[in-house]
Steps between C-alpha positions, in 0.01 A plus 500: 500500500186345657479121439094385515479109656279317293277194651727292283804606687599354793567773792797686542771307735719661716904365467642632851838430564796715616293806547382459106120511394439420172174462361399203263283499261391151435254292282492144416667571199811671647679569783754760529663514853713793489749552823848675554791220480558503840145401511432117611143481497251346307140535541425159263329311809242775536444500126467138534218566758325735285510260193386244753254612738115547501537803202662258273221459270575894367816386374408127378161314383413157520663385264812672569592286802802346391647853463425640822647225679829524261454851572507471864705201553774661343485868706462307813833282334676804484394636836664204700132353595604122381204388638217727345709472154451115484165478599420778208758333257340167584190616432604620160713195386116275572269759316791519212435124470091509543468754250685357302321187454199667454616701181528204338161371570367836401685533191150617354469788626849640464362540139193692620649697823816721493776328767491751698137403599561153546686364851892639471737171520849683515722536242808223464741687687288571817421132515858422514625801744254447748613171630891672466371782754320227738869314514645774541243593809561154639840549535435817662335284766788208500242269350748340235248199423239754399735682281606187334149412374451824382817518245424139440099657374780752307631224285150309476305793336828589301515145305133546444488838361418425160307252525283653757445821211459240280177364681367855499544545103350131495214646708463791276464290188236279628234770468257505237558868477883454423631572172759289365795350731662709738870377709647657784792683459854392624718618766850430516506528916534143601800505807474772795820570595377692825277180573815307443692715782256502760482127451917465531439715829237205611752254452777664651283571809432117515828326452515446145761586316471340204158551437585891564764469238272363247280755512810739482531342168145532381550882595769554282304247224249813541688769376661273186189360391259860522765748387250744407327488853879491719662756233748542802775330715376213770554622811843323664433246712743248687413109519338337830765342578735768532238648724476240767631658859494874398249747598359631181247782442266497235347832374196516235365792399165620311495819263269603265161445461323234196395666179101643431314432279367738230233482209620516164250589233320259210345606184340177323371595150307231371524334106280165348637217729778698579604794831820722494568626866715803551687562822537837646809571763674765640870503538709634702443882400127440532467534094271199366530312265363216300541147456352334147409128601469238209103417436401279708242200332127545700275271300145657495580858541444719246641847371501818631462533885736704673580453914722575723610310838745478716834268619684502792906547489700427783774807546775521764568745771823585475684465887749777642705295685822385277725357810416405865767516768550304825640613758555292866539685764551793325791390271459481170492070410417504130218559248201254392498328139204535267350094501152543342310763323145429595378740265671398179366156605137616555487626159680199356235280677203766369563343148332187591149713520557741230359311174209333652373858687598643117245230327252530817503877443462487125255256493262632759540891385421371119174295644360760757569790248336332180203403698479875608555600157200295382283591834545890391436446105147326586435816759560747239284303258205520722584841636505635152145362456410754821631811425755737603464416896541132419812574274632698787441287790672202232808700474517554903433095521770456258761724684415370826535126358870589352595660821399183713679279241788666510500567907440077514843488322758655676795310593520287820784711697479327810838343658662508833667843558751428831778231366813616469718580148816350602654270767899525613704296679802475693676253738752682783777305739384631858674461821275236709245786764253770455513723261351792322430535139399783289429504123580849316259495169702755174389669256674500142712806619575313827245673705383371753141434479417256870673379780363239666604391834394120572457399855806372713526108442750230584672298247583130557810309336324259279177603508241705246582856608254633250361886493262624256462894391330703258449842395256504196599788325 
């Protein structure tokens, strides 16, 4: 079969390792690096050139700079480049906070222009993971400090959640366009329990074991408080002080990639005062089906229009990887624990969007399309005044102004495509020297799927032996 590269498609990257060429198909909005198991390369640094480089405006527009940085910042994360992943992941976490402020002093137009034309702010979840990624980098690069303040910006934005949505619905019903009252929805995602572990490795690393305790404690707080989010086990974990003199090795691991987003379609039939919307979905078989909404009060809008638009819905990708062993030195040392599903918590935090992008779809697809409506009856009334030509070139003017309505309507898919699913974790007793881990990724049937082979490093009674892996299948 002959596969045709499209300008939208980024080239075709070569994966060579062990004698193995695979070729990889990539665009922004997938990546699929398929090697044997033996393999132990990954080609995400040169996709994190491409993304980046002086042909990154084929992938992204102007207003799309928050995710090519994401984007890039986190292949570069994943390639071992520390330094190229913060400065991209930097650059993100500032423009996440710019645009931001500026939706709310353009809450106008959010009424008159679809989101996806406006500046893209990030959705909840990317605000919070990037600054987990840049500790994560620092500690890479031993700069503990650095980390600290980012986990520390962790907690910050996660104790202002709702209230920061809350300013955007605010925003939203400031304009004179808005229609009623509209409120941010509500996420239950309010305690990171990977944010709390990579803090209790900051304190261990700096002498502190009851602060490193605490957070222990807030972990496990975590998984009581959100049982729908940490619907499994907390990983087992030892206190600090019974740490203190042994030469510990701590293993996290990445799998998985975040969910997509995909449009879902509206129907909004219109009554006196009064819209229904209808929601159209596919599930799981690809069959659609249909969603009755209860009317909706619209004062001022009368009977009898008919329009269609679109929603976003945030689905998951499903990871292959069920268990991740370590080996050291070859032997077989354990497996990781499951700490955090960063998917199930990026469409937990998605909520928080959800109603005021439904009202801010509704309302502006109900304005644009009944000012069409009324544009096209007034062009037939003076084309049937001029004949048949001027009744014909009416009807093309009338198609043409339905097609552009509904083409300014489609849903806003945009979202960072390169964080992981799932993160692991697992802590390993180590004799004090250099040493050699690998990480086996399996399958549901116990295949294995990846080996990867870290680099030889030397672990240090007492201190932060940390490695970091990932394989985001």
């Amino acid at each position: 079969m002959q596969l045709r590269i499209t300008k939208a498609a980024l080239p075709c990257l070569l994966v060579l390792s062990l004698g193995l060429v695979s070729c990889v198909t990539m665009t922004r909005n997938a990546l699929f690096v398929k090697t044997d198991a033996g393999a132990d390369a990954r080609n995400y640094g040169q996709a994190a050139r491409i993304l980046d480089g002086p042909d990154s405006k084929t992938y992204y527009n102007d207003k799309d700079q928050v995710l090519r940085n994401l984007d890039a910042g986190m292949l570069f994360h994943f390639a071992g480049e520390s330094e190229a992943s913060l400065k991209r992941l930097e650059e993100a976490d500032r423009l996440i906070d710019l645009n931001f402020t500026k939706s709310l002093s353009n809450a106008a137009a959010s009424f008159v222009l679809n989101d996806y034309q406006l500046e893209y702010f990030g959705e909840a979840y990317e605000d919070l993971y990037v600054n987990v990624f840049k500790a994560v980098d620092y500690l890479r690069l031993g700069k503990i400090d650095d980390a600290y303040v980012e986990i520390r910006r962790v907690d910050t934005k996660l104790n202002l959640l709702e209230d920061k949505y809350g300013r955007y619905a605010d925003s939203m019903n400031s304009s004179p366009t808005a229609k009623g009252t509209v409120q941010a929805g509500r996420s239950e995602f309010h305690n990171s329990a990977l944010a709390r572990y990579l803090s209790l490795l900051i304190y261990r690393a700096t002498g502190k074991p009851e602060d490193s305790d605490l957070d222990q404690k807030k972990l496990r707080e975590a998984f009581a408080s959100q049982p729908a989010l940490y619907n499994f086990p907390p990983p087992p974990l030892s206190p600090a002080a019974e740490d203190q003199g042994k030469t510990k090795l701590t293993v996290m691991a990445f799998t998985g990639r975040s969910p997509l987003k995909r449009a879902n379609n509206l129907r909004i039939n219109t009554l006196r005062n009064l819209i229904v919307v209808s929601t159209q979905t596919e599930d799981s078989d690809g069959h659609l089906k249909f969603t009755n909404l209860a009317p909706i009060p619209f004062p001022g809008v009368e009977g009898g229009y008919n329009f269609k638009a679109e929603l976003p819905e945030m689905v998951l990708r499903p990871s292959r990887v069920v268990k991740i062993n370590v080996l050291v030195d070859g032997n077989l040392v354990g497996e990781l624990a499951l700490l955090e599903k960063l998917d199930s918590i990026a469409l937990e935090t998605f909520k928080l969007t959800q109603t005021p992008v439904f009202f801010k779809t509704i309302v502006r697809t109900v304005t644009k399309g009944i000012l069409t409506q009324k544009a096209k009856e007034q062009a037939n009334k003076a084309a049937s005044q001029a004949g048949d030509l001027g009744m014909v070139l009416a009807i093309a003017g009338g198609i043409a102004a339905d097609l552009a309505v509904d083409y300014s309507e489609q849903a806003d898919l945009r979202n960072a495509r390169y964080f992981p699913g799932q993160a692991y974790v697992g802590e390993f007793e180590v004799p004090p020297g250099e040493h050699e881990v690998t990480l086996e990724y399996l399958g549901s049937k116990g295949e294995l799927l990846y080996r990867e082979k870290k680099p030889k490093a030397t672990s240090v009674p007492g201190a932060l032996n940390f490695i970091d892996a990932s394989d985001l299948q």
